[in-house]
C-alpha positions in Angstrom: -45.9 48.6 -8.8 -42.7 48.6 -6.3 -44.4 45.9 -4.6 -44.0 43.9 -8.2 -40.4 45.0 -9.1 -39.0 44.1 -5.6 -40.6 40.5 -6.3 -39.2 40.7 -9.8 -36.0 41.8 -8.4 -35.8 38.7 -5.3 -36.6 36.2 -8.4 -34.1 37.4 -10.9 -31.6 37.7 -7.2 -32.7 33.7 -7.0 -31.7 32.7 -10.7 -28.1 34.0 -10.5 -27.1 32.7 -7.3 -28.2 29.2 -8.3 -26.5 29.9 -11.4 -23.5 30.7 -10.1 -23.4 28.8 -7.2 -24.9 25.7 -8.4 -25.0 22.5 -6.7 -22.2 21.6 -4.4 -19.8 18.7 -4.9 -19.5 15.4 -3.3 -16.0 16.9 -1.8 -17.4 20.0 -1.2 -18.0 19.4 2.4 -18.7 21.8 5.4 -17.3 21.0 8.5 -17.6 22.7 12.1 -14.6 22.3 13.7 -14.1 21.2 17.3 -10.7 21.3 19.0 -10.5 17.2 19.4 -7.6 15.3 17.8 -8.7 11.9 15.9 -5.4 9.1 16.1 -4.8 7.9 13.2 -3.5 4.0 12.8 -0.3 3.3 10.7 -0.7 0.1 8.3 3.3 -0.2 7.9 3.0 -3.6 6.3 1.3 -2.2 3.3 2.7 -2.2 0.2 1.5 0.5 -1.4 0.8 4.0 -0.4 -1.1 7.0 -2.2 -4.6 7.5 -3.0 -4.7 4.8 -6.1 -3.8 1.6 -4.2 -5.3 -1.8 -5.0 -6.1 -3.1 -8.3 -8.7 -0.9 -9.5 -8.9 1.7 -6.5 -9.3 1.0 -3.2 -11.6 3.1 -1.2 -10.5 6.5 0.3 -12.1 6.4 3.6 -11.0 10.0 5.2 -8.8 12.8 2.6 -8.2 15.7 3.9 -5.9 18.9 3.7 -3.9 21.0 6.0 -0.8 22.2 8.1 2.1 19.7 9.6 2.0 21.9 13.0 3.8 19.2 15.4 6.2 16.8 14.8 8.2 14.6 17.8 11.6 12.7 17.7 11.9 9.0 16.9 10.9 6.9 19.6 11.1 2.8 19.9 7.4 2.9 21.1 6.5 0.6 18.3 9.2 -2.1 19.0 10.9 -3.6 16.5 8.2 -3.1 14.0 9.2 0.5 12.7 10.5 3.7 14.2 7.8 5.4 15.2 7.8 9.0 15.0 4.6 11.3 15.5 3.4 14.2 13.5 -0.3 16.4 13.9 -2.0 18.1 11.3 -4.1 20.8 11.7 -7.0 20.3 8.9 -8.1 23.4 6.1 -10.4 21.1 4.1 -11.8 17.8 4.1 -13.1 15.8 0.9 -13.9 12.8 1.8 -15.5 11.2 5.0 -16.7 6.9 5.0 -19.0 6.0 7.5 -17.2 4.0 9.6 -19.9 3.9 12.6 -18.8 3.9 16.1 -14.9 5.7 14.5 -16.1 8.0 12.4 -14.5 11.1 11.5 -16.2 13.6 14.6 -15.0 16.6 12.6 -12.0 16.7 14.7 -9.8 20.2 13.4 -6.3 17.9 14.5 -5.2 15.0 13.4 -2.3 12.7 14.7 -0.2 9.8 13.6 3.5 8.2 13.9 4.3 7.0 10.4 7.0 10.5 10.0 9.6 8.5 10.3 10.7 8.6 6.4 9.0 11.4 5.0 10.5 14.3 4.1 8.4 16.9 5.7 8.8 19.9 8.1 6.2 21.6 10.3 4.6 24.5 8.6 4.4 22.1 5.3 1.2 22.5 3.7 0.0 18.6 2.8 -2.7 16.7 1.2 -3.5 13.3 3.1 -5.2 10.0 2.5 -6.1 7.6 4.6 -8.3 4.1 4.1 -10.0 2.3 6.8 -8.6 -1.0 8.4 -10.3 -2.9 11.4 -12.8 -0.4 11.4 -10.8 2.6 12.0 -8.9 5.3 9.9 -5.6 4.4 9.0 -2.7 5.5 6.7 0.1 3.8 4.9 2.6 6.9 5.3 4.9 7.7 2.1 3.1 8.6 -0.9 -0.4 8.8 1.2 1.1 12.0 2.7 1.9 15.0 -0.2 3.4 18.1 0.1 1.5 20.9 -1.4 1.9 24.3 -2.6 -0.8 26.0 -0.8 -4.7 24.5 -0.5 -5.6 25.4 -4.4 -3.0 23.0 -5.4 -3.7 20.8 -8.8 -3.4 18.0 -6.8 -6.2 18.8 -4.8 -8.5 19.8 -7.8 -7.7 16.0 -9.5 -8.4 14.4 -6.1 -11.5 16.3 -6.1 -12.1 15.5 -9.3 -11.9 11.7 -8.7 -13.7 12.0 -5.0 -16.9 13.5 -7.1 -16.6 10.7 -9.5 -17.2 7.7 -7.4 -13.5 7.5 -7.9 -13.8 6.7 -11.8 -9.8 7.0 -12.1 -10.7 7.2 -16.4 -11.8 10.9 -15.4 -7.7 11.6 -14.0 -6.3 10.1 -17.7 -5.1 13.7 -18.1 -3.4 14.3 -15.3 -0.8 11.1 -15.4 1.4 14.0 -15.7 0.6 15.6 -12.8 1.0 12.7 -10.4 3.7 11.9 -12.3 5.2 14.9 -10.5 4.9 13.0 -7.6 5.7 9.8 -8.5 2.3 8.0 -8.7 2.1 8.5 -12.6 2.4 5.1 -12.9 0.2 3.7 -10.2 -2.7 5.8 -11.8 -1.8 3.9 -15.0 -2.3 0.7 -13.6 -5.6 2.2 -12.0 -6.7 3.7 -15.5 -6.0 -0.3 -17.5 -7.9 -1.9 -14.6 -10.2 0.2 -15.0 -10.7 -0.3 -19.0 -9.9 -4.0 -19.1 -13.1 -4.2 -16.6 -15.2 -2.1 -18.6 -14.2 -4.4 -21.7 -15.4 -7.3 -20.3 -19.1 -5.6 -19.0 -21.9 -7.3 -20.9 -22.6 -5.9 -23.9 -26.1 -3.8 -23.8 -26.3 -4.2 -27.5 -29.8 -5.9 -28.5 -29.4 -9.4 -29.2 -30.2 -10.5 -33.3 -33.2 -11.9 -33.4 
């Protein structure tokens, strides 16, 4: 009889953790740390910055959140292209890796890059990054790719989630305009969003044909 309760018991044990744990999310992803620090590329030239750039939505290749820990003085290493100016984070969370073979993301817990120059941020600063990949590393386009945050539960983070676990289907942020807004990417999400919907409106039709 105790034999069949404590069985009873382990299967009903079984049900609520898979109720409420469920299934985890595509941005939901584990990571053992090692104490390596991945160099990040600076595309300067770029026009846009943020996580909606391109047409419809380029690829995020790495997104990631964590601390500003280091930041150095402007330099002239970069020549007369930009000021260079070189910042590490120290990563909480990541949410989104790409494949990119040979430079792939090695679960580095530091990550460093020189596009500071501009942006408005301290060490300490909590932040949310994006980077995309060019010539087959990581890169970032500084300004808008970079966010401050309020801590790591930040709304920002939940749409970006949110977007990550939907193949990046930006009509699944039409709520949250607002909240990019905030940051000044309202618009850009916009554009994303009629992209998005004028491509959808020109998908064949799956309606049966008239006979």
């Amino acid at each position: 009889m105790k034999k069949r309760y404590a069985i009873l018991f382990l299967v009903c044990l079984s049900a609520i953790s898979s109720c409420e744990f469920g299934e985890k999310s595509k941005s939901d992803i584990e990571i053992v740390f090692v104490q390596d620090t991945l160099s990040v590329g600076y595309t300067y030239w770029w026009p846009e910055s943020g996580p909606f750039v391109g047409l419809c939505g380029d690829e995020l290749s790495l997104v990631f959140s964590g601390t500003l820990v280091d930041m150095g003085k402007p330099t002239d290493d970069a020549g007369p292209l930009y000021t260079s100016k070189k910042g590490t984070f120290e990563i909480e969370r990541v949410y989104k890796i790409k494949d990119l073979g040979e430079n792939n993301y090695a679960n580095q817990k530091f990550i460093t890059t020189d596009c500071f120059d501009e942006l408005d941020l301290i060490t300490g600063d909590q932040v949310l990054v994006f980077c995309y990949d060019f010539e087959n590393g990581y890169t970032t386009p500084g300004g808008k790719s970079i966010l401050k945050v309020t801590d790591f539960d930040d709304p920002l983070i939940a749409s970006i989630k949110r977007y990550i676990d939907t193949d990046q289907n930006a009509m699944e942020l039409k709520k949250d305009v607002g909240l990019w807004a905030k940051v000044g990417l309202g618009r850009k999400l916009q554009e994303i969003i009629k992209c998005v919907e004028d491509m959808n409106s020109l998908a064949p039709s799956n309606s049966v044909d008239n006979q």
